[in-house]
VEXKOL-675833 format. One record per residue (C-alpha): x, y, z; residue in three letters. Coordinates in Angstrom, 3 decimals, m for minus. Layout:
<rs>
        u        v        w residu
        X        Y        Z    ala
...
</rs>
This chain:
<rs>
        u        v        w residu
   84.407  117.394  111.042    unk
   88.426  115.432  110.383    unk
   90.203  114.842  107.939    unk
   92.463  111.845  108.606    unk
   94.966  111.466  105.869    unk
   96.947  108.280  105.451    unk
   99.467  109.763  102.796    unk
  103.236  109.673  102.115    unk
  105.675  112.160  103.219    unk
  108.696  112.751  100.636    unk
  111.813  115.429  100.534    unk
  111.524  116.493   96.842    unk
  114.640  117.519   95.185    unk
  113.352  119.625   91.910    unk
  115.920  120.004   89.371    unk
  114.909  122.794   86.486    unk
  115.878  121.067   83.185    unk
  115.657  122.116   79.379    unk
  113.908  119.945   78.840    unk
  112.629  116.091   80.336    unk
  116.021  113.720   79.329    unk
  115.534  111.033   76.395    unk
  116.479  107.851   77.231    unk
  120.474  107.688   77.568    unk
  120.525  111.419   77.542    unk
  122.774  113.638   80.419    unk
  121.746  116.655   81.444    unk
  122.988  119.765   83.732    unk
  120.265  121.600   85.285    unk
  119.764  125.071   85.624    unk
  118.955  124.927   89.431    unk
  118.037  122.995   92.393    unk
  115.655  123.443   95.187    unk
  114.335  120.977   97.964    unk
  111.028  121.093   99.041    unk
  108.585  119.183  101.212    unk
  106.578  116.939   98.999    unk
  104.613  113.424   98.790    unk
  101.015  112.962   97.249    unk
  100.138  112.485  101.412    unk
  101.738  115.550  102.697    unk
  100.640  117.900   99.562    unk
   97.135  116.643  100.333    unk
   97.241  117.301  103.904    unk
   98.583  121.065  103.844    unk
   96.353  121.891  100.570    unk
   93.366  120.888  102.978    unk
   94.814  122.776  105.909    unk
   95.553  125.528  103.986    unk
   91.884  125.655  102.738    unk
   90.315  125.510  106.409    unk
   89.678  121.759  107.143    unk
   91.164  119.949  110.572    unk
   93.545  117.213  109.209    unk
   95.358  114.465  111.066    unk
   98.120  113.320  109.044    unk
   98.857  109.592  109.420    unk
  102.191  108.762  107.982    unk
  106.117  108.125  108.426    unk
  109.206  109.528  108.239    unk
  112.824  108.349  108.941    unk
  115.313  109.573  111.473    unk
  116.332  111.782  108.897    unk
  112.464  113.346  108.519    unk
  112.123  115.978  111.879    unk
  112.279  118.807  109.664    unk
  109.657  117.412  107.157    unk
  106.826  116.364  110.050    unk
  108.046  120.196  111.841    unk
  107.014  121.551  108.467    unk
  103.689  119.988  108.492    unk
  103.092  121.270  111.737    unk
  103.756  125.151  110.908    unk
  101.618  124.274  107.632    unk
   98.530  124.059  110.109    unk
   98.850  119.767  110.209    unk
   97.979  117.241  113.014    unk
  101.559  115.243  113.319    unk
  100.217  113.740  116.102    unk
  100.465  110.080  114.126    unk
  103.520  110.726  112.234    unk
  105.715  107.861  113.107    unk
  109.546  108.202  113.127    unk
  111.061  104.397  111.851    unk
  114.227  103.115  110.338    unk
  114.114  103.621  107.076    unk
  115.169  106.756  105.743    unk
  112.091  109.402  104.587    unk
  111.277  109.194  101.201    unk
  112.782  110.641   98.382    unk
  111.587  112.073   95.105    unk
  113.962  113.422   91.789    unk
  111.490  115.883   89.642    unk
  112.217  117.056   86.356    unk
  110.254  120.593   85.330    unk
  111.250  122.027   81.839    unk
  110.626  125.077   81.091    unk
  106.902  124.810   80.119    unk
  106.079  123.279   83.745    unk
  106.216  119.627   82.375    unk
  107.794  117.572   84.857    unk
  109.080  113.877   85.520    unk
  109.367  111.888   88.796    unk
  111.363  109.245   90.232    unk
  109.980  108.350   93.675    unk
  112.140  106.234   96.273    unk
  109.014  105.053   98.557    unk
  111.618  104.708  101.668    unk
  109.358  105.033  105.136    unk
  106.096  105.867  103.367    unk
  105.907  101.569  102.640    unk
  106.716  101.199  106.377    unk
  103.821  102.640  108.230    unk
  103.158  100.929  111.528    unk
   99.210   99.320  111.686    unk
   99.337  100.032  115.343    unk
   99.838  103.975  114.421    unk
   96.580  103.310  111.764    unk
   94.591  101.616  114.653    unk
   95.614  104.212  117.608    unk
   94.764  107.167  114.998    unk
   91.603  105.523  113.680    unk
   90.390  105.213  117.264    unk
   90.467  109.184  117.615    unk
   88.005  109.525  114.448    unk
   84.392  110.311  114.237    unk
   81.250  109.099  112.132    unk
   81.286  111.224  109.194    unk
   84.394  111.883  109.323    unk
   87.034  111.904  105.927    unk
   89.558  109.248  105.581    unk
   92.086  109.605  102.333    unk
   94.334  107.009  100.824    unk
   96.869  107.159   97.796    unk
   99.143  104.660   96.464    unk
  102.116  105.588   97.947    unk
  102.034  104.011  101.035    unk
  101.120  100.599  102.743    unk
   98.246   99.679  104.381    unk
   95.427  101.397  102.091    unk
   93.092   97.884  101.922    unk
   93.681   97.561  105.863    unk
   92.575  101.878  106.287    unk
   89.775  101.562  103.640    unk
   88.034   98.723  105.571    unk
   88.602  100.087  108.640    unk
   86.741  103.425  107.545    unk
   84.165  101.852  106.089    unk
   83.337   99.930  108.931    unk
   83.789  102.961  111.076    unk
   81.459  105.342  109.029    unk
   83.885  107.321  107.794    unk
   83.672  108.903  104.371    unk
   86.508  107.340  102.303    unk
   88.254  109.190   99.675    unk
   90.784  107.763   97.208    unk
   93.685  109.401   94.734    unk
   94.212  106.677   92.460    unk
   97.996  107.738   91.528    unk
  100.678  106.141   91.453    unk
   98.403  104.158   89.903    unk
   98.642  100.446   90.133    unk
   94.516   98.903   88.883    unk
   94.901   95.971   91.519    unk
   95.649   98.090   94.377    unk
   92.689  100.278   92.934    unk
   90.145   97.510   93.182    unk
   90.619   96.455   96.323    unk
   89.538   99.535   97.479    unk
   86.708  100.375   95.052    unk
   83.947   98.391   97.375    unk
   84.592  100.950  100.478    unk
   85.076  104.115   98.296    unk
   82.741  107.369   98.730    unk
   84.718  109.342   96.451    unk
   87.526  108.464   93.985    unk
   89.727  111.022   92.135    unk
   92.207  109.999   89.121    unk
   93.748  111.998   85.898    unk
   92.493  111.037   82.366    unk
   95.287  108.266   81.733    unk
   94.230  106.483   84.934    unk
   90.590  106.507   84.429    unk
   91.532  104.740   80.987    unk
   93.615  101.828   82.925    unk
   91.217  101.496   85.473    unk
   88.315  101.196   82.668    unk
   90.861   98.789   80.812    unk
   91.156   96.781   83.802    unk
   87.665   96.569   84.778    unk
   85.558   96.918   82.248    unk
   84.011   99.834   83.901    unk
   83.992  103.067   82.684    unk
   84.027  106.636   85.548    unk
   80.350  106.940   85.391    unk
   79.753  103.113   86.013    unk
   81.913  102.351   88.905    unk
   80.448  101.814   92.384    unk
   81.332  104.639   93.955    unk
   79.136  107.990   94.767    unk
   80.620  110.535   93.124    unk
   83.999  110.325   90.728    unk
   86.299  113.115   89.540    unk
   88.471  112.781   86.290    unk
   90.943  115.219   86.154    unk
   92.273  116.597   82.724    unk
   94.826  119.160   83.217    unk
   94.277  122.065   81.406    unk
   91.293  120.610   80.144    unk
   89.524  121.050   83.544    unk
   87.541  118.001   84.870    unk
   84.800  115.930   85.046    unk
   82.627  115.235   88.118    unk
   80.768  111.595   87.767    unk
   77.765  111.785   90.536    unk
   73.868  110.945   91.481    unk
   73.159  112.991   89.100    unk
   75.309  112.496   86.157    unk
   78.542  113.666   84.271    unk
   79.239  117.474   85.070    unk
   82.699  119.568   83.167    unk
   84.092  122.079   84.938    unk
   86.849  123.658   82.504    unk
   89.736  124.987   83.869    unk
   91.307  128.118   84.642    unk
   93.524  129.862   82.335    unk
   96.761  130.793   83.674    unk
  100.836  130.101   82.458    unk
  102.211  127.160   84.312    unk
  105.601  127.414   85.424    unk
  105.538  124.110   87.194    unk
  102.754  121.447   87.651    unk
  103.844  119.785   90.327    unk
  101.666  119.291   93.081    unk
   98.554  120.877   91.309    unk
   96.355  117.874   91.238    unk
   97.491  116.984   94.723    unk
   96.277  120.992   96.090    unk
   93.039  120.347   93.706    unk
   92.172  117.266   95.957    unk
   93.080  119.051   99.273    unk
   90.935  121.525   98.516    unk
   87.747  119.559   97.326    unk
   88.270  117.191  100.095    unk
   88.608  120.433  102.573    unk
   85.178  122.123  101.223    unk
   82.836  118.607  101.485    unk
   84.191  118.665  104.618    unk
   83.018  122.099  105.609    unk
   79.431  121.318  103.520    unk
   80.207  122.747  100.722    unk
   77.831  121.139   97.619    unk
   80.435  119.011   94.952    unk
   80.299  121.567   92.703    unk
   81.328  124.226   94.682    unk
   83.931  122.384   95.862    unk
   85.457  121.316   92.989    unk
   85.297  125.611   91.325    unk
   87.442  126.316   94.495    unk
   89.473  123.665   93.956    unk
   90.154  124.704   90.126    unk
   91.125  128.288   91.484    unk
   93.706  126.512   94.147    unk
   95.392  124.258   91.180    unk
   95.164  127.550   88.575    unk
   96.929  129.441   91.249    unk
   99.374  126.579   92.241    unk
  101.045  125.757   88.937    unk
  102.198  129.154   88.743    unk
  104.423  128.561   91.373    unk
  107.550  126.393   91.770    unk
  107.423  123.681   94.247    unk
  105.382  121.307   95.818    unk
  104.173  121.592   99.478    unk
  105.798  124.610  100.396    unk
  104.165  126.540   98.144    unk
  100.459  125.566   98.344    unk
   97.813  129.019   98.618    unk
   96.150  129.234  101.307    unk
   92.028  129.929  101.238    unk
   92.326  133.561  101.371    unk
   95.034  133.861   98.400    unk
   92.327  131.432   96.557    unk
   89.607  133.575   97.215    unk
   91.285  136.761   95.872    unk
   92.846  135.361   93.194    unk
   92.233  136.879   89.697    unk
   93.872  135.023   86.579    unk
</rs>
């Protein structure tokens, strides 16, 4: 089958740092790299990279050629990558020297996606097809409903997470993915905790702690591979690509999700974001 991604697209300016900057505190960094980046774009090559078909729906500014050419050589649609006024978006990331990183994200095009370019690209999809959303771009509520109503399979990464946006999506979700800290909010908002929401099948990550898959049958952990990060950015991102990209291909959840561990294991021993993401056969042969 398709995967049809409705994700952000972001140049990400990485800055390594001592360490993440206290409140009030200046710091020079040791280097500086640009990569492409966004929760969409990661997403979109991890799932490439690991075999699937996706169409990338998203925008970029005037300033954003090289970003959607990038997708393209990464093995992307582009086909319903919009070019608009505002500028592409923009994200400042911290990484210290143990991989810990912090973000500041300037949302720039990713908030101005066209619903014409969502309606022309929806029209292209088939029954049993994949839909993902994330929250860092417009027009999730409008996608979701559309998909449902479509019989698409809808996936959701709850991050940047924001419980309303969540919520309105919950009724048309197959599959919902969020870290520890998010499944807490979104149980603090709702009362509900991972295993009782209305949704198929959940997955909890919990960094180096592995994750937890919430389905028909039950809570299953899958720990996580031991490896020494360099830089996290981008691993739960490739972890998502790549579960996304073997449901798509049949593969059962929990095969899916081992993959998927192997893909994040191997990613956070690289620096960067997009550019970086293994492909299926490093995955395969990789031995931590």
């Amino acid at each position: 089958m398709a995967i049809w991604n409705l994700g952000s697209i972001n140049a990400d300016f990485v800055y390594a740092v001592p360490h993440i900057p206290a409140p009030g505190e200046t710091l020079s960094s040791s280097g500086r790299q640009v990569f492409l980046g966004g929760k969409g774009a990661n997403m979109s090559v991890a799932a490439a990279r690991a075999a699937a078909h996706v169409n990338h729906i998203g925008a970029v500014g005037p300033d954003g050629a090289w970003a959607v050419q990038r997708l393209l050589e990464y093995g992307v649609d582009t086909r319903n990558v919009a070019t608009v006024d505002t500028e592409t978006a923009q994200a400042i990331i911290m990484v210290d020297p143990a991989g810990e990183n912090a973000i500041v994200l300037h949302p720039g095009a990713n908030g101005q996606i066209p619903q014409t370019l969502l309606q022309t690209a929806m029209a292209e999809a088939q029954t049993g097809d994949w839909l993902v959303i994330q929250n860092e771009t417009n027009l999730q509520r409008t996608a979701a409903g559309l998909g449902r109503k479509m019989g698409l399979r809808v996936a959701y990464a709850a991050a940047p997470f924001d419980a309303d946006r969540v919520m309105a999506v919950l009724p048309h979700l197959d599959f919902l993915i969020l870290n520890a800290v998010e499944a807490a909010q979104l149980q603090q908002a709702t009362g509900q905790s991972p295993a009782d929401l209305p949704v198929r099948d959940v997955i909890v990550t919990l960094g180096a702690d592995g994750a937890d898959w919430y389905g028909p049958d039950g809570k299953q952990h899958f720990d996580a591979i031991k490896v020494d990060p360099v830089d996290t950015t981008g691993a739960g991102d490739t972890f998502t690509g790549y579960v996304l990209a073997g449901l798509d291909r049949g593969m059962p959840m929990a095969q899916a999700i081992r993959q998927a561990m192997r893909a994040a294991a191997l990613m956070v021993t690289r620096h960067g974001t997009a550019d970086v993401i293994p492909d299926l056969s490093e995955v395969q042969t990789f031995k931590p």
